[in-house]
N, C-alpha and C positions, 0 to 999 in steps of 0.2 A: 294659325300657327305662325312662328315667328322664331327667326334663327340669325345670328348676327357675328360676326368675327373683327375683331379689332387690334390694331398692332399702334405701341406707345413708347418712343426713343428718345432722347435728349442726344444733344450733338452742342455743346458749352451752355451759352443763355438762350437757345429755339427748341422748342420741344414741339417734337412733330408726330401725329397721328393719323391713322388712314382705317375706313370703316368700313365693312360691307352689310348690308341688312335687307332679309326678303320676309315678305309677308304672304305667306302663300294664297295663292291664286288672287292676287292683288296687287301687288307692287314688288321691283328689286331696288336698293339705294344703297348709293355708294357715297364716302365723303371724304378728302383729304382737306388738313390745315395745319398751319404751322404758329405758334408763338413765340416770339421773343420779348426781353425786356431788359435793361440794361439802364445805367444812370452815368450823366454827361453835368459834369460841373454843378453836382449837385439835384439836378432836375433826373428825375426816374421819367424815359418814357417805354412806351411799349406799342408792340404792333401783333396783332392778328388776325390772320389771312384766313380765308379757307373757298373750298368748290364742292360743291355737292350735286349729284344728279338723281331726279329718280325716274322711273319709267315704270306708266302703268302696265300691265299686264294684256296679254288678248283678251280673255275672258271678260276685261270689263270696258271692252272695246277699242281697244288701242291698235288699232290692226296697221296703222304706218309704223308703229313702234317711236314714233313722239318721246323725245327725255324732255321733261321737266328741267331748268338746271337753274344754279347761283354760283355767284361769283360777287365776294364779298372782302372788304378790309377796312379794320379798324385801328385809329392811329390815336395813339394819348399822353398825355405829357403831366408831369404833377412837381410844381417847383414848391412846393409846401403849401404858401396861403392860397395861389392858384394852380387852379386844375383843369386839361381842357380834352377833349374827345373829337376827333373828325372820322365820320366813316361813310363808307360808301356801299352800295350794293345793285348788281345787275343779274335779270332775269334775264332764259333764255324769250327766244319769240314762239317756241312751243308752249312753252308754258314756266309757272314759279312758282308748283306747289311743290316743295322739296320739305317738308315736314309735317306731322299730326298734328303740331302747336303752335300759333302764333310765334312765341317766346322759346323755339329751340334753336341749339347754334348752327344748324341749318338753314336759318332764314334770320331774318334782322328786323326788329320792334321799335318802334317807338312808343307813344303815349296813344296815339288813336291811330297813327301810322301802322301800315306793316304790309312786309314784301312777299309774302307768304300767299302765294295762290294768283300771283298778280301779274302777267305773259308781258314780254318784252317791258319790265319796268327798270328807270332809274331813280334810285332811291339815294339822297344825301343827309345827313346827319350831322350835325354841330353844336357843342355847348361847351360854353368856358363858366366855371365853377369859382367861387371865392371863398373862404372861409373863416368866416365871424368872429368863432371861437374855434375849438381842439377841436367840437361836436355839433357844430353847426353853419353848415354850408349853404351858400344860398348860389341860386347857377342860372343861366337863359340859355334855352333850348331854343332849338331851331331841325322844321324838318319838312324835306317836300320831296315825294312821290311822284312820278308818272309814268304812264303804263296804257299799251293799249289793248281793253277790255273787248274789242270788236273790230272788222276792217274798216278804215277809215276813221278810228273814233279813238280821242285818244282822254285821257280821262288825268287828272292834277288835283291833288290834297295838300294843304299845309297846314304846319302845323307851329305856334309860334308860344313858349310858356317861359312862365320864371317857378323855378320851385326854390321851397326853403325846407331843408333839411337837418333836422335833429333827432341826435341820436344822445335818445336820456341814458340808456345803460347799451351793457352789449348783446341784449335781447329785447329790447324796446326800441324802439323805431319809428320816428311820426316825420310825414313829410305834408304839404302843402302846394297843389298846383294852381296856378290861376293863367289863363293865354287866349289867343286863337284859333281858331280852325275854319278850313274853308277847306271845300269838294267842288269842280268843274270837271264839266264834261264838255268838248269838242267835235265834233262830227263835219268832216270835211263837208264845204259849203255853205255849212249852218252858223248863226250865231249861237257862243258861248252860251251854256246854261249852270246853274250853280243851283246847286241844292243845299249845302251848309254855307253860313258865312254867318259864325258865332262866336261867343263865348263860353267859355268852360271851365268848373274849377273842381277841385278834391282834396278832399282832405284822406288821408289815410294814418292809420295809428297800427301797428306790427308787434306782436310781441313772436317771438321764436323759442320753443321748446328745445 
């Protein structure tokens, strides 16, 4: 079972909402966030914040009573041919599973990144965007995680791509990544071990009903 209440205000250009959500005899989560956006000599940027906690339940052994939590903000700016995004996200040291999906506004995604499930992590996010034509953008990503998975042991992903994006109509959708990736783990004392240090690419083609 599952029960949730949410409250949604504007107050000029920040629109701010605040959430509650329980899942019975499993988790209680709460979430506030705010967004703004406004334009400065032409350039539209935008910011949105938000915190979320959640906390497992006794039942499934949470007997400290341990919150999960996040604490996130993302910053963007779009002067027409260029566009660019900085964001940032910190997990508590309990823990950083504040959502059931990778990709909900309770935790923050990248391409093979993500903050979601991942205890005392800092997460940064960057990419400046350019665009071609009206419908085709091309952008460098940039993204690097860390976080410690155990005591003593602190673990580091990045992630580094260029996409190009075209958007044929306004239900078709094809983009193209091609970059980096690397995974290290740390363990006080020890040397450095790496388990990824590759390449990676994707194509994707989208249409939307």
């Amino acid at each position: 079972d599952i029960s949730t209440v949410g409250a949604i205000t504007t107050l000029g250009p920040v629109s701010l909402d605040a959430w509650y959500l329980e899942m019975k005899d499993t988790f209680d989560s709460y979430t506030v966030g705010a967004k703004a956006a406004t334009e400065l000599s032409g350039v539209k940027l935008g910011a949105d914040a938000r915190w979320a906690s959640l906390e497992i339940d006794k039942e499934l052994g949470n007997d400290d009573g341990d919150k999960d939590t996040i604490a996130k903000i993302a910053l963007t700016a779009d002067a027409g041919l260029v566009d660019g995004k900085l964001a940032y996200a910190k997990t508590g040291k309990d823990g950083g599973t504040t959502a059931l999906d990778n990709d909900a506004n309770t935790t923050l995604l990248g391409w093979s990144l993500f903050a979601n499930g991942k205890a005392d992590a800092d997460y940064v996010q960057a990419v400046l965007g350019f665009d071609i034509l009206s419908n085709l953008n091309l952008s460098a990503n940039y993204g690097n995680i860390e976080w410690t998975p155990a005591d003593n042991t602190t673990q580091e992903q990045e992630e580094v791509y260029a996409q190009l994006l075209y958007k044929m109509s306004k239900n078709l959708t094809t983009y193209v990544r091609y970059g980096t990736y690397t995974d290290e783990t740390t363990v006080a004392g020890n040397p450095t071990t790496e388990a990824n240090d590759d390449t990676r690419g994707r194509l994707q083609v989208e249409y939307t009903f």
